[in-house]
C-alpha positions as CSV (number, residue, x, y, z in Angstrom):
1,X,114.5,97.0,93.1
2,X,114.1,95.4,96.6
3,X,110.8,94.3,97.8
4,X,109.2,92.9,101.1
5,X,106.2,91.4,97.9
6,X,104.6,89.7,100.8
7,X,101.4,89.9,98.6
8,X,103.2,86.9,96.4
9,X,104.0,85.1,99.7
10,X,100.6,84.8,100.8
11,X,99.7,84.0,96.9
12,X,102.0,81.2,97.0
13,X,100.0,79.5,99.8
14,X,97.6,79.1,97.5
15,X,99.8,76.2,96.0
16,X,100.1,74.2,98.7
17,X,95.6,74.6,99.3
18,X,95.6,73.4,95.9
19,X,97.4,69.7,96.5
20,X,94.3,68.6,97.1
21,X,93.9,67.0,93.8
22,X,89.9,67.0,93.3
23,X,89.3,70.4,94.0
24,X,91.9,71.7,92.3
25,X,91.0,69.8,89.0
26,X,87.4,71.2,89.3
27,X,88.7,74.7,89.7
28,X,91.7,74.2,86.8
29,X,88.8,72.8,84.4
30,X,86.5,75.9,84.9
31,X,89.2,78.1,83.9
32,X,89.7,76.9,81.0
33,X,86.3,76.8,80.2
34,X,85.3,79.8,80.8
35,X,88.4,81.3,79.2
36,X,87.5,79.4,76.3
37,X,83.7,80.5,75.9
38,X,84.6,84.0,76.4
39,X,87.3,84.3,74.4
40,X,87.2,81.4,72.2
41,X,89.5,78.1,71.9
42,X,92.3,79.7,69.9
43,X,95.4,80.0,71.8
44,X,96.9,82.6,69.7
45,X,94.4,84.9,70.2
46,X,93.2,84.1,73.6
47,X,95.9,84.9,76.2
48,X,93.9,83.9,79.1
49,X,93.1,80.3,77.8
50,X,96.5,79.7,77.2
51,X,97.5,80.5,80.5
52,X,94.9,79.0,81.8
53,X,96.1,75.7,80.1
54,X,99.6,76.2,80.7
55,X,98.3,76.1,84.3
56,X,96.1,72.8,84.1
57,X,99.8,71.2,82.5
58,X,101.9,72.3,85.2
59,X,99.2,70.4,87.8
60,X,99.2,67.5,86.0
61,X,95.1,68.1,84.7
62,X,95.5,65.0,82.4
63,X,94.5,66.1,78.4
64,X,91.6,64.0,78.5
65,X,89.8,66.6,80.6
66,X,91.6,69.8,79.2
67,X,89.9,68.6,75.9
68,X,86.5,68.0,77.4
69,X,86.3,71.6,79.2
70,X,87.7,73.5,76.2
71,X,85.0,71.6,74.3
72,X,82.3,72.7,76.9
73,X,83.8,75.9,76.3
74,X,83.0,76.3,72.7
75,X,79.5,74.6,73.2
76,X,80.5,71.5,71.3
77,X,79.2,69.5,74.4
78,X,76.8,70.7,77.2
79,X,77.7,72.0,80.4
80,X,77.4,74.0,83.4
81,X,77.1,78.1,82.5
82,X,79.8,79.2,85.1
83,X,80.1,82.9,85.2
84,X,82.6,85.3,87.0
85,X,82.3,87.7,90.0
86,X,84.3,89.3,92.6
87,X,83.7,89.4,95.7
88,X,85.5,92.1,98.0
89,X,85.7,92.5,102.0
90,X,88.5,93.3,105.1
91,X,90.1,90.5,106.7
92,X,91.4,90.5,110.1
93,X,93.2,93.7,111.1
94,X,91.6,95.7,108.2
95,X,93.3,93.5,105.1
96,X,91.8,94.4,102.0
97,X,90.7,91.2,100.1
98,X,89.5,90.2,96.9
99,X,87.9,87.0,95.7
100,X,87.3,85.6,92.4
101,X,84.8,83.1,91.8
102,X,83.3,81.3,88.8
103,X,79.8,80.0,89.7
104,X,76.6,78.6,88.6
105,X,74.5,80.4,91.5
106,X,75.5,83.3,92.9
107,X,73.2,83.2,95.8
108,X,74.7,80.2,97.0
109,X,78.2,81.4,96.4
110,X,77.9,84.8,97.8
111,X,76.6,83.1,101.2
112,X,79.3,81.0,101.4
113,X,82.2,83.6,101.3
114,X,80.4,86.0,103.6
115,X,80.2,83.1,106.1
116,X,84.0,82.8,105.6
117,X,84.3,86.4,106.3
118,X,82.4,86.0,109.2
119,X,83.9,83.4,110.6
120,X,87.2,84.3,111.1
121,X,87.0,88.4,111.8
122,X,86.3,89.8,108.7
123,X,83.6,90.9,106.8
124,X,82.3,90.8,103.3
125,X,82.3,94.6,101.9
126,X,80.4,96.5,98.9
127,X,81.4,96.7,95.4
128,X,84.5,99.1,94.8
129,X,85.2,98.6,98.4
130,X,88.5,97.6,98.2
131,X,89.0,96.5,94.8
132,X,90.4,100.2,94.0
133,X,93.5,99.5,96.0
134,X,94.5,96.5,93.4
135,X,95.9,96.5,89.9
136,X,96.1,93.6,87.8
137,X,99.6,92.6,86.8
138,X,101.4,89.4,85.3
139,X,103.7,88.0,87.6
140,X,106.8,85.6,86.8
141,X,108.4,84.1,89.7
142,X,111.5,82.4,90.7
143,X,112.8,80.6,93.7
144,X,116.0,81.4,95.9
145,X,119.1,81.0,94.0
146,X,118.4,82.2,90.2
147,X,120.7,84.5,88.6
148,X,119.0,88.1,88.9
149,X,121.4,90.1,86.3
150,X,120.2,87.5,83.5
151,X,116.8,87.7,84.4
152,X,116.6,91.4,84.2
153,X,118.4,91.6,81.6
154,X,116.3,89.2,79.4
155,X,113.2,90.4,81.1
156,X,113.5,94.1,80.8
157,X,114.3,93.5,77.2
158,X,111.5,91.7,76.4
159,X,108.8,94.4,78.1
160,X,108.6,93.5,81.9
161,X,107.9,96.6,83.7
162,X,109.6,95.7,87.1
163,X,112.2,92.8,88.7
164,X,111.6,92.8,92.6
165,X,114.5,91.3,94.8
166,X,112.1,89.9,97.9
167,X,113.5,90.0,101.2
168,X,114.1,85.7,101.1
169,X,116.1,86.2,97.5
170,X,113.2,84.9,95.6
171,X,112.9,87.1,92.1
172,X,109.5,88.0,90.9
173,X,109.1,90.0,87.7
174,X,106.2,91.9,87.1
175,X,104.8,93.0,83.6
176,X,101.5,94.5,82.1
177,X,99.5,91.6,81.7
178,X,99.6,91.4,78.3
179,X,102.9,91.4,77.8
180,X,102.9,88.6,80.1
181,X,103.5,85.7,77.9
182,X,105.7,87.6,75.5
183,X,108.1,88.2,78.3
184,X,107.7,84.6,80.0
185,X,108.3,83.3,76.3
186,X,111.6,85.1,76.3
187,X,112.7,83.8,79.4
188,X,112.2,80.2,78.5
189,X,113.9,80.9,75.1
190,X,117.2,82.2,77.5
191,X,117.2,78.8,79.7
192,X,115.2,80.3,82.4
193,X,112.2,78.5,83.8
194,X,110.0,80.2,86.4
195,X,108.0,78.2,89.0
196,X,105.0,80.3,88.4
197,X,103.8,82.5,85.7
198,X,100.2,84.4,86.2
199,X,97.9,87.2,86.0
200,X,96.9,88.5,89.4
201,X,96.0,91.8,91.3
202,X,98.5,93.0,93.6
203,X,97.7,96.3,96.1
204,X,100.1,99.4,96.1
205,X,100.2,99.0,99.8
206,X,100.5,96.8,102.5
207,X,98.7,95.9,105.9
208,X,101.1,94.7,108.8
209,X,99.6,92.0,110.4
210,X,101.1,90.3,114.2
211,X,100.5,87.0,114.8
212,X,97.0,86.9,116.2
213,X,95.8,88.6,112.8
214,X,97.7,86.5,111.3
215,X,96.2,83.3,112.3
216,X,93.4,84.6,111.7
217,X,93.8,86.1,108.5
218,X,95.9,82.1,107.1
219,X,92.6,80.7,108.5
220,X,90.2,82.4,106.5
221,X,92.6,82.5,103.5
222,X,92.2,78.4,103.9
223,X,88.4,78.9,104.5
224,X,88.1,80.5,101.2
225,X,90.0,78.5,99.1
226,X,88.8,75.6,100.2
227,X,84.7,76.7,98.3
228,X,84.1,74.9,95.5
229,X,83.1,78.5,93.3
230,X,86.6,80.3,94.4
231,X,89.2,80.5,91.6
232,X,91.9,83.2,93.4
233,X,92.5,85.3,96.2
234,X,94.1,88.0,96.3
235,X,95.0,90.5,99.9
236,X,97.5,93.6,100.7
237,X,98.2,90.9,103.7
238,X,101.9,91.4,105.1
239,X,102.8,89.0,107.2
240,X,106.9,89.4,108.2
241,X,109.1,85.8,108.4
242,X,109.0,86.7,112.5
243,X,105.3,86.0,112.3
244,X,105.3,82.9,110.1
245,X,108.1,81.7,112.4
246,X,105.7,82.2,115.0
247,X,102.6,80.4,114.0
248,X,104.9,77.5,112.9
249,X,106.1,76.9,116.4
């Protein structure tokens, strides 16, 4: 099926927020911590962890420190008692947008991403607000150039629900998040290697942004991921290649 999947474009950004080493450390390292206090530091049987270490590899979080945090995890050390919530608002030009955070004071952190709301013309919403618009799916990607027909075909096989052609040629495969790993395992096994495997929320539909929301809307994407508490963002954003090639000039 052919796809516009701009929600993946604006995920991938996300990547390039992240070269900045420290923070990105911080944020890899409470993953796995929290993934491994809640659903303990077997890999086998806690998908989540495994992912979330799989992650901390591909980034280069050196084992010293993936050992430490999986040990805070299962309470063999102290440490900080992080806990999760989502947070939900509009961006710019009505976006729907969800944050997820893992914090040790929620007053602190709540006030911080309503200031980033604020800041850049959106605004922080209620509970349910938006978050009915998303569904959580695992998502395989690959760049420009990879052989589609094998892909589906090994994917499909193995349980993905979906293989979207985006409009640049990119492939992303999308499966219920639990078969996530099954089906990523198979592609590995068959040679082929995504660039990013995850478990995100992804919206049904799609907001149309022109290049003043935009801006905007990049801006306080950056403004967000750049809080200490925030682990992922996730928006119906929709921002067309005309746009990007816009703002770039």
């Amino acid at each position: 099926m052919a796809g516009h999947s701009k929600w993946a474009n604006i995920q991938h950004r996300k990547g390039a927020q992240d070269k900045k080493r420290s923070k990105l450390f911080t944020k890899l390292i409470r993953e796995i911590t929290v993934a491994t206090r809640s659903g303990g530091p077997d890999l086998g049987s806690n998908p989540r962890l495994r992912l979330a270490i799989d992650k901390g590899k591909a980034q280069s979080l050196p084992k010293d420190r993936i050992e430490k945090a999986l040990k805070k995890g299962s309470g063999d050390v102290d440490g900080d008692d992080y806990f999760e919530v989502t947070y939900e608002g509009y961006g710019p030009g009505g976006v729907a947008v969800m944050v997820r955070c893992l914090t040790d004071n929620r007053n602190r952190t709540v006030s911080e991403v309503r200031h980033g709301f604020a800041k850049h013309g959106g605004n922080l919403g209620a509970d349910g607000s938006v978050g009915y618009m998303f569904k959580m799916v695992g998502l395989i990607s690959f760049p420009v150039g990879i052989d589609e027909d094998t892909i589906m075909e090994v994917a499909l096989e193995a349980g993905a629900e979906d293989i979207v052609t985006n409009d640049d040629g990119s492939v992303d495969v999308l499966t219920d998040p639990a078969e996530l790993i099954g089906v990523n395992e198979a592609l590995v096994a068959s040679g082929i290697v995504a660039e990013l495997s995850e478990i995100t929320m992804r919206a049904d539909l799609s907001t149309t942004l022109d290049v003043d929301d935009a801006s905007k809307m990049i801006k306080l994407l950056d403004t967000l991921e750049d809080l200490d508490d925030v682990q992922n963002i996730y928006s119906n954003a929709d921002i067309s290649d005309d746009v990007l090639a816009q703002l770039d000039e």
